[in-house]
N, C-alpha and C positions, 0 to 999 in steps of 0.2 A: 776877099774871102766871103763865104756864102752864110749868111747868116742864121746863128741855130735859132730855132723854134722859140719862141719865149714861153715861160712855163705861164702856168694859169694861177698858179698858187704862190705864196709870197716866200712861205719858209718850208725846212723841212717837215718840222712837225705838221705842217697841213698836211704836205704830200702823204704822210705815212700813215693821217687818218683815215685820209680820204680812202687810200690804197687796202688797207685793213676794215674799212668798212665792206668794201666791194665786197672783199674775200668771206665775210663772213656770212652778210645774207640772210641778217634780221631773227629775230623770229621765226619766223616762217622757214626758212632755211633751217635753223633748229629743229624743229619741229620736223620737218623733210627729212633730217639723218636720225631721230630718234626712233620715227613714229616704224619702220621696216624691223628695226631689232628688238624693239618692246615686243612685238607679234609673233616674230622669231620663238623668241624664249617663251612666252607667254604660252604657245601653242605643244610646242618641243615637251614641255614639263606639263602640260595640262592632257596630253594627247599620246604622246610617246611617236608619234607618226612623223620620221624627219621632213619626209618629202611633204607632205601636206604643210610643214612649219615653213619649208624654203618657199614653195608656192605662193603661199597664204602671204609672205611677206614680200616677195617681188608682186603679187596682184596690186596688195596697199601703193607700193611705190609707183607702178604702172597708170594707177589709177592718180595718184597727186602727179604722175609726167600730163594725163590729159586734160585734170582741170589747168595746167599751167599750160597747155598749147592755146584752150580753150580763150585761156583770157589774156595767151600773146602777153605772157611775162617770161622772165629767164628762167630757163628748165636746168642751169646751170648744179644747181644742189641736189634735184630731183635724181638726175641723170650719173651723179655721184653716188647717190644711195644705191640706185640701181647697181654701175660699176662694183661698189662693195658686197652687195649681196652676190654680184655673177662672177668675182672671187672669191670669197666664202664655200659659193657650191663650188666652183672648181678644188678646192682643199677639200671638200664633203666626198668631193667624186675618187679623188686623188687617196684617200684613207682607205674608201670602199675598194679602191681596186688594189689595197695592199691586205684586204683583209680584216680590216679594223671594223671589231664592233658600232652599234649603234650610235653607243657611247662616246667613243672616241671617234667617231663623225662628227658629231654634234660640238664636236669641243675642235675638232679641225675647224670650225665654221668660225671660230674667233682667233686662230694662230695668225691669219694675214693682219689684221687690225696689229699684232704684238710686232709683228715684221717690219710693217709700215712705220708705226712708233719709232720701235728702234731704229729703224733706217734714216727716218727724219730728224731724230735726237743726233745721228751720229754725224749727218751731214751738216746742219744747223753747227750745230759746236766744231764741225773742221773748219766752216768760211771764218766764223770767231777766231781759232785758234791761227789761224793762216793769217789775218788782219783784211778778211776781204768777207764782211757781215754778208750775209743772203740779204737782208733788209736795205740794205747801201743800192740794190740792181732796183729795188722798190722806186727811189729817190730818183736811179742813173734815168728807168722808164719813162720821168716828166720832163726832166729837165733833156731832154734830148740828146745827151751822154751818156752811156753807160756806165762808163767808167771815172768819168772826173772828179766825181763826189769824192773819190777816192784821196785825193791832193790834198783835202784838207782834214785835219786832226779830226778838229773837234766832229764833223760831220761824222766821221769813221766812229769816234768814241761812242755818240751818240746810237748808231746803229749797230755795233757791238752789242749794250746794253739790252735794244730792243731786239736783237737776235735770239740771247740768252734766254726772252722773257719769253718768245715765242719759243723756243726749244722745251722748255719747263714742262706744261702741261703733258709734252710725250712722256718725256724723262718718267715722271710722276705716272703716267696710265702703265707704264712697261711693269716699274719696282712694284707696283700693287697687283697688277694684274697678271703679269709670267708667273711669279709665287702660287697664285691659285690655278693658273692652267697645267702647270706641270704636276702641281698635286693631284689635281682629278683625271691626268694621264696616268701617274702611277700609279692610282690606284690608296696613296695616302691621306684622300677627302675622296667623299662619295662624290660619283661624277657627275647625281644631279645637282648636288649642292654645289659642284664649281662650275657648272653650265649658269643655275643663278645668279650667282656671285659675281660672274664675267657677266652677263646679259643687264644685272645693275649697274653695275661697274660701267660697262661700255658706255650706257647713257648717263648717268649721274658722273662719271670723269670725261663728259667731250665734252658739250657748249658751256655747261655750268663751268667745266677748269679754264674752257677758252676765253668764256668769259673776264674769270678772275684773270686770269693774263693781261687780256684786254684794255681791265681797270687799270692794272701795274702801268700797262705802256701809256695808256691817256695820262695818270698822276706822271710818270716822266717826262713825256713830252708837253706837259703844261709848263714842266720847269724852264723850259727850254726856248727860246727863240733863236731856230740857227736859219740865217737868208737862206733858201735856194740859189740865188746868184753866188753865192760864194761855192756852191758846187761845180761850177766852171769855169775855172781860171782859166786866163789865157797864156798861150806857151811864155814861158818863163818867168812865169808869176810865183808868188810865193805864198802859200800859206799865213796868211795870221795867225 
């Protein structure tokens, strides 16, 4: 038989920090997805001029893509910001061409972040509910199995948990934040005041909530020492 890969890492819990650090990207990576939407709103509410607000905050973005070409580090979060803002204007564009006020441009320009959410809440919580965690493919990616992790409980149990913690932070931006967007679409809060609210919101509920998440999963997975070898049984092995 050909021999798989040996991981690099000894237990689970390394693999899913190590994996979750990558994804998140420091600082600086915070900083990369807040600093396009503070400008956004900042400009939108201080201006009234949408297109000068969309401009104004893919230049910022553009300009943190070339200090990071510049010094040859990963443009990987940069390049996200970006992505969100050139769906943002596409909903911007998508309103205008249905006739939709200023206003309700401006407020199209955070529907995709509420869609994403949701979409991600809903998928997160089906691999949970199905018994096949998103976080378990985290584990399969080291261990050179995709799927073996699967064989064994406790590993499942364990990445369950950390699914759930990762699902949260959407959960939580969606219930706070659809309540004010549909209000300042109908017209039941002034739509500058749910332009701000969402433009807070959006930054004060992303790294700060992903952070807290974060915290939840590191205090988990400290509890915890599960091998990575026990993520690949061999055929007709059993479970502990």
């Amino acid at each position: 038989m050909t021999e798989q890969p040996q991981p690099s890492v000894a237990t689970v819990e390394e693999v899913v920090r190590t994996q979750l650090s990558k994804a998140l990207g420091g600082r600086r990576g915070m900083v990369e997805a807040a600093v396009p939407t503070l400008i956004f709103t900042v400009m939108w509410l201080s201006t009234r001029e949408l297109v000068l607000a969309l401009v104004l905050s893919i230049a910022a973005a553009v300009a943190m893509l070339v200090v990071r070409l510049v010094q040859r580090s990963t443009t990987q979060f940069v390049l996200n910001a970006i992505f969100g803002i050139g769906i943002g204007w596409l909903f911007v564009r998508i309103a205008a061409s249905r006739g939709g006020s200023e206003d309700e441009q401006a407020l199209a320009y955070f529907l995709p972040g509420l869609i994403y959410n949701s979409g991600y809440t809903v998928l997160l919580g089906f691999t949970c509910l199905i018994g096949w965690p998103l976080v378990g493919f985290m584990v399969g990616s080291v261990t050179g199995d995709p799927t073996a992790w699967h064989a064994d409980r406790q590993v499942v149990r364990l990445c369950t948990k950390l699914t759930w913690l990762l699902a949260l932070p959407c959960a939580l931006r969606v219930a706070a934040q659809a309540p004010v967007w549909f209000a300042g679409r109908s017209g039941a809060m002034d739509a500058d005041t749910a332009i701000a609210v969402l433009g807070v919101m959006k930054v004060g509920l992303g790294w700060p909530l992903q952070l807290a998440a974060l915290a939840a999963m590191v205090w988990l997975l400290s509890r915890n020492v599960t091998p990575v070898a026990s993520t690949r049984l061999e055929p007709g092995q059993s479970p502990t």
